[in-house]
C-alpha positions in Angstrom: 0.0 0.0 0.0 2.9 2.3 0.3 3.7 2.3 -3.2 0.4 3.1 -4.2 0.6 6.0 -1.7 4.1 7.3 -2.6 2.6 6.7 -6.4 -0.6 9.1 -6.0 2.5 11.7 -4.2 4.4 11.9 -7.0 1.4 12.0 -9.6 -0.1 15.4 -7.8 3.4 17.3 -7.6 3.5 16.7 -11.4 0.1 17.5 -11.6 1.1 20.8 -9.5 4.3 21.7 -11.9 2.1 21.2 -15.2 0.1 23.5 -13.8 2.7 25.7 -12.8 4.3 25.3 -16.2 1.0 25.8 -18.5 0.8 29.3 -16.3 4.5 29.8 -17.4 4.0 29.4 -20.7 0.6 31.1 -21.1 2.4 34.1 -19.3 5.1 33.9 -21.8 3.3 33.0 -24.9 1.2 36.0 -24.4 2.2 38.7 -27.5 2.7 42.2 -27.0 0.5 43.1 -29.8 -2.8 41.4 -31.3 -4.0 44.5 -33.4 -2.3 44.4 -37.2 -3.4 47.5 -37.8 0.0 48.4 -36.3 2.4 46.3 -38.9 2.6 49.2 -41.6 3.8 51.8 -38.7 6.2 49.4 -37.3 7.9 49.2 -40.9 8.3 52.7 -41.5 9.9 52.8 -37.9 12.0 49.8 -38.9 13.1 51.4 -41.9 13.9 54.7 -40.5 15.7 53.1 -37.5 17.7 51.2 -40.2 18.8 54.1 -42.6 17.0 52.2 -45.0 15.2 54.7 -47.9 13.4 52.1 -49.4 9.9 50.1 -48.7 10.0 46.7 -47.0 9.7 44.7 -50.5 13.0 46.2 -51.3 15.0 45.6 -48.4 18.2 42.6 -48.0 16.9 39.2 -46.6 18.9 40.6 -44.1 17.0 43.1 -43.1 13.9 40.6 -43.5 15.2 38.9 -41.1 16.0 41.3 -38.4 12.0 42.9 -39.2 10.5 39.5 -39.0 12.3 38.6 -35.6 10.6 42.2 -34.2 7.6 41.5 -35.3 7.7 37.7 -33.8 8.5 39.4 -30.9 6.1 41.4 -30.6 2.7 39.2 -32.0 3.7 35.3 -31.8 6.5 35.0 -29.4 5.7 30.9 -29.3 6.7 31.4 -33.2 10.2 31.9 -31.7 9.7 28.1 -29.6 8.9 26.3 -32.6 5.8 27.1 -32.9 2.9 28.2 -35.7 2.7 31.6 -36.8 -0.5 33.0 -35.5 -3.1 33.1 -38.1 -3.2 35.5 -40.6 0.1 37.3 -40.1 1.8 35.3 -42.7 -0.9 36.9 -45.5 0.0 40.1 -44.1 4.2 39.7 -44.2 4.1 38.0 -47.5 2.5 41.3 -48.7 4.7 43.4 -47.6 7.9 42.4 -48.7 6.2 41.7 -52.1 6.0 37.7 -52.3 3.6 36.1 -54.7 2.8 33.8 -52.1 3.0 33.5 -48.1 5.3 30.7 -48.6 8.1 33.2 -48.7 7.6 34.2 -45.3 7.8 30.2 -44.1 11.1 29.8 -46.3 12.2 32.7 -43.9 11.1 30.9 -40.8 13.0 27.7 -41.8 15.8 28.7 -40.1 16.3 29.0 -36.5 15.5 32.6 -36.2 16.9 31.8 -32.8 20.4 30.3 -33.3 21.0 33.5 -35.7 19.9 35.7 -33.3 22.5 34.2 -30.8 25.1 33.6 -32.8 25.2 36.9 -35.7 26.7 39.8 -33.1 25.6 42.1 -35.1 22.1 41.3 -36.5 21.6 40.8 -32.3 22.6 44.3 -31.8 20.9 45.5 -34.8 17.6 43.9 -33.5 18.1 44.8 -29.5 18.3 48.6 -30.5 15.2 48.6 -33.1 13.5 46.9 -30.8 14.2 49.2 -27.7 12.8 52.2 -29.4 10.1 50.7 -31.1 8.9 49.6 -27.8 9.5 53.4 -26.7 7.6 54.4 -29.3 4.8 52.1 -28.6 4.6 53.2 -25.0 4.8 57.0 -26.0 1.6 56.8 -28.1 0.1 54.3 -25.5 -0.1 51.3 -27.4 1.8 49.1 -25.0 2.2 49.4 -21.1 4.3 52.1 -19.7 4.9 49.3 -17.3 6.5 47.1 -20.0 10.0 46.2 -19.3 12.6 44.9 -21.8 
């Protein structure tokens, strides 16, 4: 009869740390921004932040790159994990950077956004400062918390 004790023990601590963990994520997982109306003004602000003088459809797959990461950041962080692209911005990035099809945005996903991210110095420190002031930016006209901490 012990066993079946110490079995029920262990079966509602991990009952407790699932719990725990599904808050975790959920906390985590949670984007910054839901609204797409905001996409077109967070391109201009890329661009200007980048010295680029040209639209989005024009830019380096570079620059792609460091825009897409932003704006994983900011509307599917769980994109970043592994996970799907939240509905509909796919349609809306495919558009933008002037792809016939959305599929262009998934060929930039197959990579690890991630491992660039940690291992390219300078696309990291490209991204880290666009990101800061766009998030200033987005606090200044109220669209995010004030509260909002990098």
């Amino acid at each position: 009869m012990v066993e079946v004790l110490d079995k029920i023990s262990k079966l509602k601590s991990v009952c407790a740390q699932e719990t725990e963990l599904l808050e975790l994520k959920s906390e985590l997982a949670t984007p910054l921004l839901e609204d797409v109306q905001y996409i077109p003004m967070l391109a201009e602000w890329f661009c200007e932040l980048s010295n680029i003088g040209v639209e989005l459809r024009e830019i380096a797959t570079r620059q792609k790159n460091e825009y897409l990461f932003i704006i994983l950041l900011l509307y599917s962080p769980m994109t970043l994990a592994g996970e799907k692209l939240v509905n509909g911005l796919r349609n809306i990035l495919a558009e933008m950077f002037g792809y016939k099809s959305p599929s262009g945005i998934s060929n930039l996903l197959a990579g690890d956004m991630v491992f660039q991210y940690k291992c390219d110095k300078e696309l990291r420190a490209d991204v880290d400062r666009i990101y800061v002031e766009i998030i200033r930016r987005l606090q200044e006209r109220k669209i995010i918390s004030q509260d909002y901490i990098l």
